[in-house]
C-alpha positions in Angstrom: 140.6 131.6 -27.0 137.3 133.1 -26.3 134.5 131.1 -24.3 131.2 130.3 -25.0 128.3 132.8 -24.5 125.7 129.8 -23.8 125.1 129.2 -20.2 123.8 125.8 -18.2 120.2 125.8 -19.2 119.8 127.9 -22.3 117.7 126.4 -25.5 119.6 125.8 -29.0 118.7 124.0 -32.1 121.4 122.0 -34.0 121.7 123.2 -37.1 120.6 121.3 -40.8 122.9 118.7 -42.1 123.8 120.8 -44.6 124.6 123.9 -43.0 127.3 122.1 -40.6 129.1 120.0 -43.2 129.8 123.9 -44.5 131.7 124.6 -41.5 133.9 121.5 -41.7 137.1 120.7 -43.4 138.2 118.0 -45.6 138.4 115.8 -42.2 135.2 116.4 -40.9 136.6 118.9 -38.2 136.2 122.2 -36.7 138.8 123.8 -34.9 140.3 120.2 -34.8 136.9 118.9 -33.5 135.6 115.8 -34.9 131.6 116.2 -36.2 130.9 112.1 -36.0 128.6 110.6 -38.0 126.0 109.3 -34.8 125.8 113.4 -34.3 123.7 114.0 -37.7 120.8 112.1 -36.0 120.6 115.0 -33.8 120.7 117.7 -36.9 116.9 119.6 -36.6 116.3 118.9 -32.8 116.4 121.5 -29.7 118.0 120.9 -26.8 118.9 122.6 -23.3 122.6 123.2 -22.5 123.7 120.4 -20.2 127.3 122.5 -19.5 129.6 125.0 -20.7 132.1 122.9 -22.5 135.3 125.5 -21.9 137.5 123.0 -20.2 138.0 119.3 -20.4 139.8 116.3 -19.5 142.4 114.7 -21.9 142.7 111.0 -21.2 144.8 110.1 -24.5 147.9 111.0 -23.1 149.2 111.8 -19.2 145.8 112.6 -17.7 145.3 116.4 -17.7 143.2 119.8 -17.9 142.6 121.2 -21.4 140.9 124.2 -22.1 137.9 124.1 -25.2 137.3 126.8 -27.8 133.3 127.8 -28.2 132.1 124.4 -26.7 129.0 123.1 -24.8 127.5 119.5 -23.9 124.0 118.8 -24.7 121.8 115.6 -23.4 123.5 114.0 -25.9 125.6 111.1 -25.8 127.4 108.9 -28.4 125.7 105.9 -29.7 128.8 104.3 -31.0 127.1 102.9 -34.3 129.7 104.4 -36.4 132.4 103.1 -34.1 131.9 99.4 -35.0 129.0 99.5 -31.5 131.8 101.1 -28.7 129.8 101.0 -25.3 131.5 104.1 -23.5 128.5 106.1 -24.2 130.6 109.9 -24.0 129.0 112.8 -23.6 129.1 114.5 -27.3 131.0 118.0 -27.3 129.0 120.6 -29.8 131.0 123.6 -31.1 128.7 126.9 -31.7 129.4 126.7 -35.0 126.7 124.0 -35.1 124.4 125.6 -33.2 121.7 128.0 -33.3 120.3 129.8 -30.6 116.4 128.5 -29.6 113.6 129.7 -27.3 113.2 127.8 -25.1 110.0 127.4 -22.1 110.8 130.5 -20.9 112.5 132.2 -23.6 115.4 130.4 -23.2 118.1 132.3 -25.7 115.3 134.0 -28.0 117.1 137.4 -27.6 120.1 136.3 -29.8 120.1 136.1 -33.4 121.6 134.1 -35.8 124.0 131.3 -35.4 126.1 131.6 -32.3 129.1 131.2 -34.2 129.4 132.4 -38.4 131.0 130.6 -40.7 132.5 133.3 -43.2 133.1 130.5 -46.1 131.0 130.8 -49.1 128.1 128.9 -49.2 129.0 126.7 -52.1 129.4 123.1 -52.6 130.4 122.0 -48.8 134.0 121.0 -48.1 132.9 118.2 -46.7 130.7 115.9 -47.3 128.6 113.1 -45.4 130.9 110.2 -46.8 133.8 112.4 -45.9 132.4 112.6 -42.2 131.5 108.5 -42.3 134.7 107.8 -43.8 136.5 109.7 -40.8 135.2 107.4 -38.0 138.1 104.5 -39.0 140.7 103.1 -40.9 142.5 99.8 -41.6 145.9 99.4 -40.8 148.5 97.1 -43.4 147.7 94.3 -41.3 144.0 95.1 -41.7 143.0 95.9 -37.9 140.6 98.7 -37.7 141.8 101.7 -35.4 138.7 104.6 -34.5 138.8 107.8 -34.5 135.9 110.1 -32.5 135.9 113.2 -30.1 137.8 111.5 -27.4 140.8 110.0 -29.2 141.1 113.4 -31.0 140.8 115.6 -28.0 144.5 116.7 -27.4 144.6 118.0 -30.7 141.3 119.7 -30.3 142.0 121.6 -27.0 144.4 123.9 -25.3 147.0 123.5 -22.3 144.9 124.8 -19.0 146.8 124.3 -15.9 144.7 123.9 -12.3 146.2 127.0 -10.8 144.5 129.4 -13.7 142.0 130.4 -11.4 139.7 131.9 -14.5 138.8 128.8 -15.1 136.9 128.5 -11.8 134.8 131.6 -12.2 134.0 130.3 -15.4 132.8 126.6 -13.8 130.4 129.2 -11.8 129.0 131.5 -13.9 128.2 129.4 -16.6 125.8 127.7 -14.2 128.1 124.1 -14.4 129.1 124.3 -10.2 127.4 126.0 -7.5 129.9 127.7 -5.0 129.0 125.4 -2.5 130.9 122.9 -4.4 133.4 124.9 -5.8 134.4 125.8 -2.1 134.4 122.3 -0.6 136.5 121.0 -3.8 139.1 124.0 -3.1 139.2 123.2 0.7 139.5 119.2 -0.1 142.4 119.8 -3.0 144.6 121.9 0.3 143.8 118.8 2.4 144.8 116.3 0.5 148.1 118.0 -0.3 148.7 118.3 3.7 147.8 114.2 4.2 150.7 113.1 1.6 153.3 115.8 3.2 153.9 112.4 5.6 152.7 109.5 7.8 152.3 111.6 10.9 150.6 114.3 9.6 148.4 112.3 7.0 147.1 109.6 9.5 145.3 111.7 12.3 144.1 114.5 9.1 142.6 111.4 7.1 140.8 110.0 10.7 139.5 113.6 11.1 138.2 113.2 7.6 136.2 110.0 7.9 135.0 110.9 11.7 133.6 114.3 10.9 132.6 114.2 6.8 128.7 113.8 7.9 128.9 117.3 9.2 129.7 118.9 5.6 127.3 116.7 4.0 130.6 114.8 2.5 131.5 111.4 2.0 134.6 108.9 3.5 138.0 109.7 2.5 138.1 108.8 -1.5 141.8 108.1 -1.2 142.1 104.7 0.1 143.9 101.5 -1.4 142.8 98.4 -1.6 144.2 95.8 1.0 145.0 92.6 -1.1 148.6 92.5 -1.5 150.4 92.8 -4.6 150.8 89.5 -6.6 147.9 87.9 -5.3 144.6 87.6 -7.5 141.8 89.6 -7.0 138.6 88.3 -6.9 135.4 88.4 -9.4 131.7 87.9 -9.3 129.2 87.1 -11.3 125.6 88.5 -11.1 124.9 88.2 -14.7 123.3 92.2 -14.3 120.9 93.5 -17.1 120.1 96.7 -18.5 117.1 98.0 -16.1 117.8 96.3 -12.9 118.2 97.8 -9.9 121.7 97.2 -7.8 123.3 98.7 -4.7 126.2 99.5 -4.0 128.4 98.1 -1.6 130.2 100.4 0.9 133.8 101.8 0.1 135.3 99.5 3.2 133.8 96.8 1.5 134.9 97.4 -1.7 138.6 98.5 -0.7 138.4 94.0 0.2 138.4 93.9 -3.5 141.1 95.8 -4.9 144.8 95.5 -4.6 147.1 98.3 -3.2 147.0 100.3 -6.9 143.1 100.1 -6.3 142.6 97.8 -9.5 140.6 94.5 -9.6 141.2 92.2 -12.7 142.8 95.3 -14.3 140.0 97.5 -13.5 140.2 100.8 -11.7 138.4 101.7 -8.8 138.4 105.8 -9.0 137.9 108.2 -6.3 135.1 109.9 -7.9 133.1 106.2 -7.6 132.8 107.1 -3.9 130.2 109.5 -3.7 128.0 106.3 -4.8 128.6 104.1 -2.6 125.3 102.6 -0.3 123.0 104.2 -3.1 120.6 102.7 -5.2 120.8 102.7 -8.8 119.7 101.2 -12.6 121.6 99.7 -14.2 121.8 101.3 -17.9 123.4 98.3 -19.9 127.0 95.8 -19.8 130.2 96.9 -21.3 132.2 94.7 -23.1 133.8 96.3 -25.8 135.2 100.5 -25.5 137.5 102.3 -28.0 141.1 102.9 -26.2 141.5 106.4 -26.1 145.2 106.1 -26.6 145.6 103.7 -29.5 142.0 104.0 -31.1 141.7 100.3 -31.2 138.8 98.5 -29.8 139.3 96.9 -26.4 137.6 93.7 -26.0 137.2 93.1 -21.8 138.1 89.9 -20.7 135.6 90.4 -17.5 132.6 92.8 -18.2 131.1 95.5 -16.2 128.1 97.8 -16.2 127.7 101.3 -16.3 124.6 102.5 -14.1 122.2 105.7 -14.9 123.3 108.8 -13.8 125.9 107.6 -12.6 129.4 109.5 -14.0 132.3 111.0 -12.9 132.0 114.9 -11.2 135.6 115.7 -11.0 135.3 116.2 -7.4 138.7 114.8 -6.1 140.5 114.8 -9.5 143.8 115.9 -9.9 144.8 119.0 -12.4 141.1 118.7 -13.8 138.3 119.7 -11.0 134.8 120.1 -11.9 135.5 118.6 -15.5 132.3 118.5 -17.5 132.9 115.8 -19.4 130.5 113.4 -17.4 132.3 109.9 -18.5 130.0 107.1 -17.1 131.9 105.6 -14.3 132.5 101.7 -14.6 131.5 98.8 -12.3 132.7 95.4 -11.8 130.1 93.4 -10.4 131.7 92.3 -7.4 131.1 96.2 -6.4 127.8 95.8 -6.6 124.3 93.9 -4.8 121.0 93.6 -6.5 118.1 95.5 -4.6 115.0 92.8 -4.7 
């Protein structure tokens, strides 16, 4: 499976409407990639290459790496108004086949011609259609419960098995401008480290006190890998701030959020993840409440009994992930509102 030639950075243009339903079959894919109706609002406009999209995370079944054919993220994220409103907001994966390379400010990709992937079929009536693309996005079971179907509940069948000790894959996170070494380095030294803390108690307490007494010095942060200290059974507990779109919370530290969670590091169901830590003491907006997200696994939507918030900027790096480092994917991170204090 050759990788993309589009680097972090470079200008492209997403092709016509027209010109992509040409490269989609009867199901509205491409290479087994879903092209979802909120992505035509996009048809027409240039954007910059957020990342290389040549490896992913697959979250439908066993959480795992999975490698992408021809594959970058834009700024662009799902809007969900095809998907009956779903709130997840992913980052929208773009195959070269619709794309064309753009100039950008400073020439960007001028220098290539043409699409950046042909389409050899003849350019006849499309295979596909708009209603064909629309009519992709969900069906009704015989009970008449609607399940979804987008990029995410698709992606198993979209990508390729890439295991974490395929080391190409790292050189590719580099040159493709997605990680800086700097990273790349400290994520390699943290995976060897936190296999040595779970080889046993004796070895893992006095590494993990190491870890939190010296992180400053690498410009880190705590040990992610903590659980939460309410015991099992016992109810974990909620708060309501009532948060809106635009205000401006802080959150609370990870010892103080570790008060919150039981020992599988869930409150009220919810996952706290390592990749959350970086976040903790900063300031941030929030961007809007969740209530309602597709489930990846069964494409039904999932109502939440107790809402959350997902805050700007704020996603998931992949930093301390398992079998998927430096993932691209960029899912916004979610946030119970007991993690969190307003700021004013």
């Amino acid at each position: 499976m050759s990788s993309s030639k589009l680097r972090v950075g470079d200008w492209v243009e997403v092709r016509g409407k027209e010109e992509i339903l040409r490269t989609l079959d009867k199901n509205g894919q491409h290479d087994g990639m879903p092209f979802m109706p909120e992505m035509f609002a996009f048809c027409g406009k240039k954007f910059q290459v957020y990342k290389r999209a040549h490896k992913t995370c697959d979250t439908v079944f066993p959480v795992r790496g999975r490698r992408v054919h021809r594959a970058v993220h834009l700024e662009t994220r799902c809007s969900g108004e095809a998907h009956d409103g779903c709130q997840a907001g992913c980052l929208i994966f773009w195959k070269e086949a619709w794309l064309n390379p753009a100039p950008g400010a400073s020439g960007g990709t001028a220098e290539l011609a043409g699409p950046l992937a042909q389409d050899t079929r003849p350019v006849a009536a499309p295979r596909c259609t708009e209603e064909d693309v629309i009519a992709q996005a969900s069906s009704a079971g015989a009970n008449g419960t609607l399940s979804y179907r987008c990029q995410a509940t698709q992606l198993p069948y979209a990508t390729a098995n890439l295991s974490w000790w395929e080391f190409s894959q790292y050189f590719e996170d580099y040159w493709s401008g997605n990680v800086s070494l700097w990273r790349i380095l400290c994520g390699g030294i943290y995976s060897v480290y936190y296999s040595l803390t779970k080889a046993g108690i004796k070895l893992g307490r006095p590494l993990r006190w190491f870890y939190d007494t010296f992180y400053p010095l690498w410009r880190g942060t705590p040990f992610p890998r903590k659980h939460g200290i309410i015991p099992d059974g016992q109810p974990t507990p909620a708060q309501t701030l009532n948060l809106q779109a635009g205000e401006l919370v802080r959150v609370k530290s990870h010892d103080e959020i570790l008060k919150t969670l039981n020992p599988a590091n869930r409150n009220r169901g919810m996952f706290w993840d390592a990749e959350e830590v970086p976040y903790c003491g900063g300031t941030y907006r929030v961007l809007r409440r969740v209530d309602k997200i597709i489930n990846e696994k069964t494409g039904k939507m999932l109502h939440m009994k107790t809402p959350c918030v997902i805050l700007d900027g704020v996603i998931c790096q992949s930093r301390f992930s398992d079998h998927r480092m430096f993932c691209p994917r960029s899912i916004y991170s979610y946030w119970r509102e007991i993690w969190l204090e307003r700021v004013g």
